[in-house]
C-alpha positions in Angstrom: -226.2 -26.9 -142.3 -222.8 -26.9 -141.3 -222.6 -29.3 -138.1 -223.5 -33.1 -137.5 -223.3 -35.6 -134.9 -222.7 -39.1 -133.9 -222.3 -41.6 -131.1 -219.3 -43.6 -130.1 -218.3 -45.0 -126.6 -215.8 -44.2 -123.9 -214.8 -46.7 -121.2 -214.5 -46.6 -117.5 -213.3 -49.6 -116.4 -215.8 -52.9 -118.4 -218.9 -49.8 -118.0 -219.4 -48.0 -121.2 -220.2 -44.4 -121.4 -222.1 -42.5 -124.6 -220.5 -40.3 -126.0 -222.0 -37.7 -128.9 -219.2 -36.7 -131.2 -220.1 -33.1 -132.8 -218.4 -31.7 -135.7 -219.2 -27.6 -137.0 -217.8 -26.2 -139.8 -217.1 -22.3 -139.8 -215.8 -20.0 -142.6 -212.2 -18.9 -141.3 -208.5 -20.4 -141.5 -208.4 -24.2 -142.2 -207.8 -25.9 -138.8 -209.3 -28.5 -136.5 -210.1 -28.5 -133.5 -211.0 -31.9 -130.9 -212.5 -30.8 -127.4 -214.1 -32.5 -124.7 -211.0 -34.4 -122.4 -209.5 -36.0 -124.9 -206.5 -38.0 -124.1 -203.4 -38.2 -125.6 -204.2 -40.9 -128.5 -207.6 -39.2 -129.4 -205.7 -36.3 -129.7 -203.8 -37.7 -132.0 -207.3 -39.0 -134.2 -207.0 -35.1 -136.1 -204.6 -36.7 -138.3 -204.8 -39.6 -138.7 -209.0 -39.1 -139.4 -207.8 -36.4 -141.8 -205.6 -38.9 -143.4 -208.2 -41.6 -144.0 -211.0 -39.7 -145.4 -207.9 -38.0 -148.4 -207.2 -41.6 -149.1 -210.9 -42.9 -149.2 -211.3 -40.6 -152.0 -213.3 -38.0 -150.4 -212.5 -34.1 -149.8 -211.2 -32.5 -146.7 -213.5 -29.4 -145.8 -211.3 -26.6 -146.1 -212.7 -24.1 -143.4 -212.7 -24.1 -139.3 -213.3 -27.4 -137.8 -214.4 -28.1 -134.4 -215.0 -31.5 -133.0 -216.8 -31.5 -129.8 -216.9 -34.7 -127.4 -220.3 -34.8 -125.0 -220.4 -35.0 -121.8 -217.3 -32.8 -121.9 -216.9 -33.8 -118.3 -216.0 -37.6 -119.1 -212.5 -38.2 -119.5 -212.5 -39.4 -123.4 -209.4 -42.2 -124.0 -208.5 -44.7 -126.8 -208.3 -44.6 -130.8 -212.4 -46.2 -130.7 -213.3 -42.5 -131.6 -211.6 -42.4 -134.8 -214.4 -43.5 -137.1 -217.4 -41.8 -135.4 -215.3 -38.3 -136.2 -214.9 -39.3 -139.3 -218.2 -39.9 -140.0 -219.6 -36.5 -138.5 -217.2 -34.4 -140.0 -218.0 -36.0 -143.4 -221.8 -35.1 -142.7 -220.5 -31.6 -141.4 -219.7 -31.5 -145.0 -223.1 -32.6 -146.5 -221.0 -36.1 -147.8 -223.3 -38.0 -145.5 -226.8 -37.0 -144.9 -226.6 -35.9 -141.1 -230.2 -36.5 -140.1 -228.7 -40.8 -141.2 -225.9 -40.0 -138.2 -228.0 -39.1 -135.6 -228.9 -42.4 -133.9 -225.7 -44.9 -134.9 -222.8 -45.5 -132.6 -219.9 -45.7 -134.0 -216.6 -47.8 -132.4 -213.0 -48.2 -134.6 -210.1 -47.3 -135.0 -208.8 -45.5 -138.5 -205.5 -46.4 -140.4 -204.3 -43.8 -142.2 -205.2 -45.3 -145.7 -208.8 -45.7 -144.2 -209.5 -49.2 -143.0 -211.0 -49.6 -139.9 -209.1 -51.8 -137.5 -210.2 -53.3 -134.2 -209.9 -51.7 -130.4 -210.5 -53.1 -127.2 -213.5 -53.3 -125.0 -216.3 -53.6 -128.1 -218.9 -55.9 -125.9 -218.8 -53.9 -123.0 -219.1 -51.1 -125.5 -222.0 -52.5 -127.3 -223.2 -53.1 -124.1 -223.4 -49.4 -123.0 -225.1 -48.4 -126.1 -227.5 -51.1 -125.9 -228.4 -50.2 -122.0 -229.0 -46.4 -123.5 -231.6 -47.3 -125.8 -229.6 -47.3 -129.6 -230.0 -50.1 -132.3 -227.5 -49.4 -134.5 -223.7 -50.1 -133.9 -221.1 -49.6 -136.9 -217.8 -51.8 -135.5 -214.9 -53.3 -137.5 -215.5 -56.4 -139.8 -213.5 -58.7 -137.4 -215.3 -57.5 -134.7 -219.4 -57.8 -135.4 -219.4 -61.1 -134.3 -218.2 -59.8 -131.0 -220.7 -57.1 -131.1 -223.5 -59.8 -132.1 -223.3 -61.4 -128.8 -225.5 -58.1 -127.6 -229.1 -59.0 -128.1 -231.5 -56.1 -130.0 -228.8 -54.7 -131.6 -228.1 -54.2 -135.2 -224.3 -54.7 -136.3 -222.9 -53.3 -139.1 -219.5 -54.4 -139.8 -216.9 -52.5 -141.8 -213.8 -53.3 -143.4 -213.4 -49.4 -144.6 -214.4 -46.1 -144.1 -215.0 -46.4 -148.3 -217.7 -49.0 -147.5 -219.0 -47.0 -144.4 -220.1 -43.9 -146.3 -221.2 -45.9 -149.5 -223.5 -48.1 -147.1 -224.8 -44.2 -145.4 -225.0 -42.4 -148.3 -226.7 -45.4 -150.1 -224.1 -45.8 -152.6 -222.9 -49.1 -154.1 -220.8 -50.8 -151.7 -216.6 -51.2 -152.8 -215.2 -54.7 -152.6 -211.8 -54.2 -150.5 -209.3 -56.5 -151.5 -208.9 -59.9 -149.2 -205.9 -60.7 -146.9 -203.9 -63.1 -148.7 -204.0 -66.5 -147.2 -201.5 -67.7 -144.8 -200.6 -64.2 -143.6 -201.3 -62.4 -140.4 -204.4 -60.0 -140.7 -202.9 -56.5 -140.2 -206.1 -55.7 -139.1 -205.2 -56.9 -135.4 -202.0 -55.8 -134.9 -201.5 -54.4 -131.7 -204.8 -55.6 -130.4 -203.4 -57.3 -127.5 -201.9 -55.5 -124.5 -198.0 -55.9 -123.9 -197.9 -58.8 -121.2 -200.5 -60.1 -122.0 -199.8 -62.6 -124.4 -199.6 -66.6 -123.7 -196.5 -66.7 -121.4 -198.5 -64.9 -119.0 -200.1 -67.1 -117.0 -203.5 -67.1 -118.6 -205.2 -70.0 -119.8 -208.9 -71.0 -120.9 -209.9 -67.7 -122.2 -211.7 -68.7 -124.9 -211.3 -72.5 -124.7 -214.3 -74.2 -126.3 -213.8 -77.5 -124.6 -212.6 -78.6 -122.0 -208.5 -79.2 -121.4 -208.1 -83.0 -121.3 -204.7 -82.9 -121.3 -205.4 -81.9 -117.3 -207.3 -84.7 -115.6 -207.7 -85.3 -111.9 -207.3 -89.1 -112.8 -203.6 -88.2 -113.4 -203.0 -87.5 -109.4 -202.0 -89.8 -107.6 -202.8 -90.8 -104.3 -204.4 -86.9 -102.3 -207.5 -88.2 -101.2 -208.1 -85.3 -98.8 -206.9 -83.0 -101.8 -209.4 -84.2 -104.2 -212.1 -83.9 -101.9 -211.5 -80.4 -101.2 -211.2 -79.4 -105.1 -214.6 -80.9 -105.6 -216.2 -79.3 -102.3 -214.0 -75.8 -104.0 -215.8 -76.3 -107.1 -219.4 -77.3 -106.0 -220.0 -74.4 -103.7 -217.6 -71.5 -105.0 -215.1 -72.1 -101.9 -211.7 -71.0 -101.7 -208.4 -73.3 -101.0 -205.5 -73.6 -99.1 -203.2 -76.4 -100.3 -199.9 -76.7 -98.2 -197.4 -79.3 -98.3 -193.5 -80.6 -99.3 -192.4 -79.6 -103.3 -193.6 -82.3 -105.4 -196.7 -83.2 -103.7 -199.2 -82.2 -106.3 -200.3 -78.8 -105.3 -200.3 -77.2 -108.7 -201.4 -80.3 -110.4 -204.6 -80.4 -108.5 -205.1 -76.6 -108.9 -204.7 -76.9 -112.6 -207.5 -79.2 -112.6 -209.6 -77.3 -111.0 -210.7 -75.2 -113.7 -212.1 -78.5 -115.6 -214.6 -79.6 -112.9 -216.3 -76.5 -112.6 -219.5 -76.4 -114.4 -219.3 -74.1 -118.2 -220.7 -70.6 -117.7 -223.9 -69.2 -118.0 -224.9 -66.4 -120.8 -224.5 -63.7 -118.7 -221.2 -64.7 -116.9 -219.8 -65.6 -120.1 -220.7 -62.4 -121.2 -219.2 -60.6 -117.7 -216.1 -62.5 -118.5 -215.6 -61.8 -121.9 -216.3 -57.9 -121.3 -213.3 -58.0 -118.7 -211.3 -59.8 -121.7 -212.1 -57.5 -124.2 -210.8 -54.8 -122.6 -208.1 -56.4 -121.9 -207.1 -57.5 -124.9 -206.7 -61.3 -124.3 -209.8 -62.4 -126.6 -208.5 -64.9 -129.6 -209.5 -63.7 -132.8 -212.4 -66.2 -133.9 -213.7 -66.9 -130.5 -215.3 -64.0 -129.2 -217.2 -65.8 -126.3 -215.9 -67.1 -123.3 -217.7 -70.4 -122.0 -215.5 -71.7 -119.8 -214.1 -71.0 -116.5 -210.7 -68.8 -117.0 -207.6 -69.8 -115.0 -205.3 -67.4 -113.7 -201.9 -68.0 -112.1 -199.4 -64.9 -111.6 -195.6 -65.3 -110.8 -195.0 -64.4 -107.0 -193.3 -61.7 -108.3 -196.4 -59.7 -109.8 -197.2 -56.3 -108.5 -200.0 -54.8 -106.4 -201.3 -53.3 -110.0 -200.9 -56.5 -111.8 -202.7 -58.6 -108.9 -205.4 -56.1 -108.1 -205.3 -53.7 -111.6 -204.6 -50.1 -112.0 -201.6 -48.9 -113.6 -200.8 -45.4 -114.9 -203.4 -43.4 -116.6 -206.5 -45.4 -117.4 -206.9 -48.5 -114.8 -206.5 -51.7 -116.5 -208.1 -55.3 -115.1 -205.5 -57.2 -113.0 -205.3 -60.8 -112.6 -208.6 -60.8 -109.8 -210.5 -59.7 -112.7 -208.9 -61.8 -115.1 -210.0 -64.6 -113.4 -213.7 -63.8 -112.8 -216.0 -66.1 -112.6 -212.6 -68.5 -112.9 -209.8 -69.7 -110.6 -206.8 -67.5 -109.4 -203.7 -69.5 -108.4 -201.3 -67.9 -106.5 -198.1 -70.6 -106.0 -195.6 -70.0 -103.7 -198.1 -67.6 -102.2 -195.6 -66.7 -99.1 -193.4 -65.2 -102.1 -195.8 -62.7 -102.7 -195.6 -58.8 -101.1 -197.6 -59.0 -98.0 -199.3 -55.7 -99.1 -200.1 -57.5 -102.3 -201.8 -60.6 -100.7 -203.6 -58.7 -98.5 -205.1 -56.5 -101.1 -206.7 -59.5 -102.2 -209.5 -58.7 -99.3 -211.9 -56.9 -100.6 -212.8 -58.8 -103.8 -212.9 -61.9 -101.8 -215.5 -60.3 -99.6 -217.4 -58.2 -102.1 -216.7 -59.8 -105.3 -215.9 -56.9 -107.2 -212.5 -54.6 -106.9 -213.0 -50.7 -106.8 -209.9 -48.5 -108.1 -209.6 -45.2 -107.2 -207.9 -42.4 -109.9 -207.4 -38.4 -110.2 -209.1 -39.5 -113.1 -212.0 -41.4 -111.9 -213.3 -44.3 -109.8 -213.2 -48.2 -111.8 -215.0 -51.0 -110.3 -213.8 -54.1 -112.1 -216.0 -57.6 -111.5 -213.8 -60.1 -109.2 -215.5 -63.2 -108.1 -213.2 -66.0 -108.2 -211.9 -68.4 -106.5 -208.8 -68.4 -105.2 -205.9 -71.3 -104.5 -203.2 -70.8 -102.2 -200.2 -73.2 -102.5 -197.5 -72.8 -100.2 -194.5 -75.2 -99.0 -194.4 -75.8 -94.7 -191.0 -74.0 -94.4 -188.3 -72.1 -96.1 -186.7 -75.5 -97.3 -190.7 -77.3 -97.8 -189.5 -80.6 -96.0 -191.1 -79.5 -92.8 -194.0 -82.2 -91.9 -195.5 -83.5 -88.8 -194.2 -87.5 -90.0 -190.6 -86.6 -91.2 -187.5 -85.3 -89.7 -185.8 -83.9 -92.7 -186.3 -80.3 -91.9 -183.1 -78.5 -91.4 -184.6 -75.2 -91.0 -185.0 -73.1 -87.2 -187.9 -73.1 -85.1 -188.1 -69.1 -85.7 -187.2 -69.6 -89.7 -190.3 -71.8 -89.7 -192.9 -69.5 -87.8 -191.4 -66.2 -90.2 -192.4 -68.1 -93.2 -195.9 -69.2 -92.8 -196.2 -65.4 -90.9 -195.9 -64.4 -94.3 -199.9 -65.3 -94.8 -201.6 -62.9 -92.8 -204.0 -64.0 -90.3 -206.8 -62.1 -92.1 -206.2 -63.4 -95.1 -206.5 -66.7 -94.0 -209.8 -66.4 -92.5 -211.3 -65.6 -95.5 -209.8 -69.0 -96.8 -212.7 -71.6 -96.4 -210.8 -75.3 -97.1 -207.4 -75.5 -95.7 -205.6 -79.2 -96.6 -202.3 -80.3 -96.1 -200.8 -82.4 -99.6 -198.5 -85.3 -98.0 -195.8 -86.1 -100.4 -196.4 -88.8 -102.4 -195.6 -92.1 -101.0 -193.2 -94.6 -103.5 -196.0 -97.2 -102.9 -198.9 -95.1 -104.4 -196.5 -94.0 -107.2 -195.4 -97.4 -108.0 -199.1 -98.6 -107.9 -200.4 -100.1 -111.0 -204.3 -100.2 -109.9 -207.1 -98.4 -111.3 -206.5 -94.7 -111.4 -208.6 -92.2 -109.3 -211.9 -90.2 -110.5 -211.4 -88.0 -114.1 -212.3 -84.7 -114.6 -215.6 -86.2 -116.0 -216.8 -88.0 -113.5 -216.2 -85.5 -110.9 -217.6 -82.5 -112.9 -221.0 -84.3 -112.9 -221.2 -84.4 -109.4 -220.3 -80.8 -109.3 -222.8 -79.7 -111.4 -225.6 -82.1 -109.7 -224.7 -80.4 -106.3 -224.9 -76.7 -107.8 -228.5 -78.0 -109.5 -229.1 -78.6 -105.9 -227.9 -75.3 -104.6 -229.8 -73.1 -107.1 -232.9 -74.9 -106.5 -232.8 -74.0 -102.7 -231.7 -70.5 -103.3 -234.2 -69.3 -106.3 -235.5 -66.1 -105.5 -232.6 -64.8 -103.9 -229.7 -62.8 -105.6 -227.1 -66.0 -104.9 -226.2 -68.9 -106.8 -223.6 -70.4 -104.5 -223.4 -71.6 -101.0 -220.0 -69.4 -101.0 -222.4 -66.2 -101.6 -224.9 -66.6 -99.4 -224.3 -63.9 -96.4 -224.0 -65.8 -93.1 -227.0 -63.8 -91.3 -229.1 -65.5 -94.2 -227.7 -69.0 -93.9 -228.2 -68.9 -90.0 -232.2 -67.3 -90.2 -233.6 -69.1 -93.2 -232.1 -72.7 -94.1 -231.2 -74.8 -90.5 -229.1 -77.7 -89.9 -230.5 -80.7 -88.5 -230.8 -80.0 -84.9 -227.5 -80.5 -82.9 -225.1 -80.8 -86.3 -223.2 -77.8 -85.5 -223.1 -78.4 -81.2 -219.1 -79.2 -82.1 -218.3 -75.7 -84.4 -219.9 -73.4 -81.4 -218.2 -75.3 -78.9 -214.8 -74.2 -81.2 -216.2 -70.5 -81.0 -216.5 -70.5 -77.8 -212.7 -71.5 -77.5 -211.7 -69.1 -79.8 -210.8 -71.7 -82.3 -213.0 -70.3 -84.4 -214.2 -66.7 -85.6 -217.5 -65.5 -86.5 -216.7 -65.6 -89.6 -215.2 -69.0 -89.7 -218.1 -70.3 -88.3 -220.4 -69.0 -91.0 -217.9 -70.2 -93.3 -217.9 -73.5 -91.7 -221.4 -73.7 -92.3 -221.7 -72.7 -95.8 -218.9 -75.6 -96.4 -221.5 -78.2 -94.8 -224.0 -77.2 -97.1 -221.7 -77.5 -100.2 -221.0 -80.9 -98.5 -224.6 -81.7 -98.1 -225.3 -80.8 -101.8 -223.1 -83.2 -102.7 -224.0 -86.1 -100.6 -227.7 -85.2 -101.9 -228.6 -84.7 -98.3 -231.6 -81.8 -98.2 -230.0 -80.8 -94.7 -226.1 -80.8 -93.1 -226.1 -83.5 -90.5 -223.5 -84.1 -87.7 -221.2 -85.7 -90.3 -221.3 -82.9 -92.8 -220.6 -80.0 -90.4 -217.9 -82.5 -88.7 -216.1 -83.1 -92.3 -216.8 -79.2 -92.9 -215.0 -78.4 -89.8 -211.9 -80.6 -90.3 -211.8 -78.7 -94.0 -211.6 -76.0 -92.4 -209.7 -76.0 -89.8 -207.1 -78.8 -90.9 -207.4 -80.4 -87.7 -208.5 -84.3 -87.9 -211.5 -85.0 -86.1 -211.8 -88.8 -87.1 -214.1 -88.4 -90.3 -212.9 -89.6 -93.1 -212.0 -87.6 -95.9 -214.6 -88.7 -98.3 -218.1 -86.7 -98.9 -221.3 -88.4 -97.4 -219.2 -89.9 -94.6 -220.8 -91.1 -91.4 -219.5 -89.0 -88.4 
């Protein structure tokens, strides 16, 4: 029997589709043939498959070769093919028994002397043939641990295709020769993406503890500040920090990241998917626990902000940061077609990319920080004159931030500049990062408790038709945020947002309902207008 099959995996997006690799061997002229919609790089698996199986030490069949990829109706892209053709055409050839093929997916890349190096996207890949009911995955050596993190399925790791078809045609196994010490493993050359290395604005991916080299003890002074980042990071809300260069506006966003509480298994999983294929996991930590931090220049594109790109569509920086912060400084720099891209995943969580090619949905639930300075020059305030910049110069600039946009903004807080009498102070410092985080964590405790049962984890999630029908106020608490609907202060949507900020504030008192003094500081988050309650959580209206 001249034909043989296989499994391997093709990506759309962080979903994984099956894929059966067929190969048929037919007396006639010596060619080979690879259909199904491959791309151009799979195309180019003929020889360098041909290659590696020479140099293993094994025959090439000499007759007509065809190489089918199933559903032929699924765009087929990436190297990750190369080792599941391999492996059927060497079962075509009666090397392998076929019937051992059948029910193993195969995901790797071959080098042309027959090792099998890495590719991007193996958990999500894993993933897919786990959801389709296989238990056997052959993956690169450096990769199995990767592939481990799928539960119910059994990983075989290889550093060859020599040790592949020993360990299927139950043959003793070949030692390959170790990487000599010190130098780089070849293996993972070309892993990660270009521009996507550690200049690029991504941090924690992969962090095992927490960064204590950012500490919210280190800010001075920002009460109000403070007590938004810890209402952001209890309920999931998203901030507007605004105020004169040198304030502390990207110090406080940096330590955001380390008062939110450590992921879950499945959202470390989510976010390590998006990674993977990505590119930006570190080799020797193939889990991501913590919460990843994001922070693109101003001058980043629609497709770097949002993804796509030409060809396949690649994660942009909303995905990047799932389940993590995204930081956009300077955010009036930024295209306004860019920021208001930014929409859609804040509403529905997720970002859907449309291609000739295909649709990609790509997971986006972050939050987001906004820094921006008052004016062109940043010196604008409502205490100092220093300003030099027009009336109209002023109103262009913060036009720049669409209305919009801004309404899906929950906590807006304006950063004074640093006084030289709370610089110079020698007291004790404010809260750490520590301290802080346990609060944080006791307020989401309280927050999951109230909403088991129901698809959200976060106040930030819960849809406003839900917050308004099933878990009340204390009667009266929110007379002053319908009075500002009325006005036209606020929207319908601020007003839900409004509320779902008094909850968060609520959790964090440990109050088991918002009272006047929680919608009250809730409101004045929101709206940046003072409304005499101080800027502390659990204040008395």
């Amino acid at each position: 029997m001249s034909f043989a099959r296989t499994c391997s995996v093709t990506l759309v997006g962080v979903e994984g589709v099956v894929v059966e690799v067929q190969a048929d061997l037919e007396p006639g002229v010596a060619a080979f043939t690879l259909v199904g919609l491959p791309d151009k790089s799979l195309t180019e698996s003929r020889d360098r498959v041909r290659a590696a199986v020479v140099n293993s030490g094994n025959q090439w069949p000499q007759k007509k070769l065809t190489v089918g990829l199933s559903p032929a109706s699924v765009p087929k892209s990436g190297s990750g093919f190369d080792v599941a053709v391999a492996a059927a055409v060497l079962g075509a050839a009666e090397r392998i028994d076929p019937r051992v093929l059948a029910d193993i997916v195969m995901i790797g890349e071959l080098g042309l002397d027959g090792r099998v190096r890495p590719v991007r996207g193996i958990l999500p890949a894993v993933l897919a043939a786990a959801d389709a009911g296989y238990e056997q995955v052959v993956v690169p050596e450096c990769a199995a641990t990767e592939a481990s993190l799928v539960p119910g399925i059994s990983v075989l790791g290889v550093r060859s295709l020599r040790q592949l078809i020993a360990v299927l045609a139950d043959e003793p196994v070949p030692d390959e020769e170790p990487d000599q010490p010190g130098r780089p493993d070849p293996l993972l050359a070309g892993l990660r993406l270009p521009g996507t290395g550690a200049a690029t604005g991504v941090h924690g991916a992969g962090t095992a503890q927490p960064d204590h080299g950012h500490d919210l003890a280190d800010v001075v002074g920002q009460t109000s500040a403070r007590t938004a980042v810890e209402v952001c990071a209890a309920g999931g809300h998203h901030l507007f920090l605004e105020g004169p260069p040198g304030a502390g506006k990207t110090m406080l966003a940096e330590r955001l990241p380390a008062v939110l509480p450590r992921l879950t298994r499945q959202e470390s999983l989510e976010v390590t998917a998006v990674h993977s294929v990505a590119g930006l996991l570190p080799p020797g930590k193939p889990l991501i626990d913590t919460a990843p931090y994001c922070a693109p220049h101003h001058s980043a594109t629609m497709q770097a902000l949002v993804g796509g790109g030409q060809g396949i569509a690649r994660p942009g920086a909303v995905s990047l940061s799932h389940r993590g912060v995204l930081f956009l400084d300077e955010a009036p720099e930024f295209g306004g077609q860019v920021l208001d891209a930014l929409r859609q995943p804040l509403e529905n969580g997720n970002v859907v990319i449309a291609r000739s090619a295909g649709v990609v949905r790509f997971p986006a639930r972050f939050l987001m920080v906004l820094a921006a300075n008052p004016c062109p020059c940043g010196r604008f305030t409502q205490r100092d004159t220093l300003c030099e910049c027009p009336p109209s110069a002023i109103r262009r600039y913060q036009a720049r931030l669409s209305g919009p946009l801004l309404d899906r903004v929950d906590l807006r807080v304006e950063v004074d500049r640093v006084t030289r009498a709370e610089l110079a102070a020698c007291g004790t410092p404010g809260e750490s990062s520590a301290t802080v985080a346990d609060r944080v964590r006791t307020a989401r405790e309280r927050a999951a408790a109230r909403l088991a049962g129901t698809p959200w984890r976060t106040n930030s999630e819960v849809p406003g038709r839900e917050l308004r029908s099933r878990w009340h106020p204390v009667p009266g608490a929110l007379d002053e945020a319908e009075r500002g609907l009325e006005r036209g202060a606020l929207t319908a949507r601020g007003l839900d947002r409004v509320l779902r900020v008094a909850w968060t504030v609520a959790d964090l008192a440990g109050h088991d309902r918002p009272g006047a003094g929680d919608v009250a500081l809730a409101l004045q988050l929101r709206t940046g207008v003072p409304r005499g309650v101080p800027m502390t959580v659990g204040a008395a209206p």
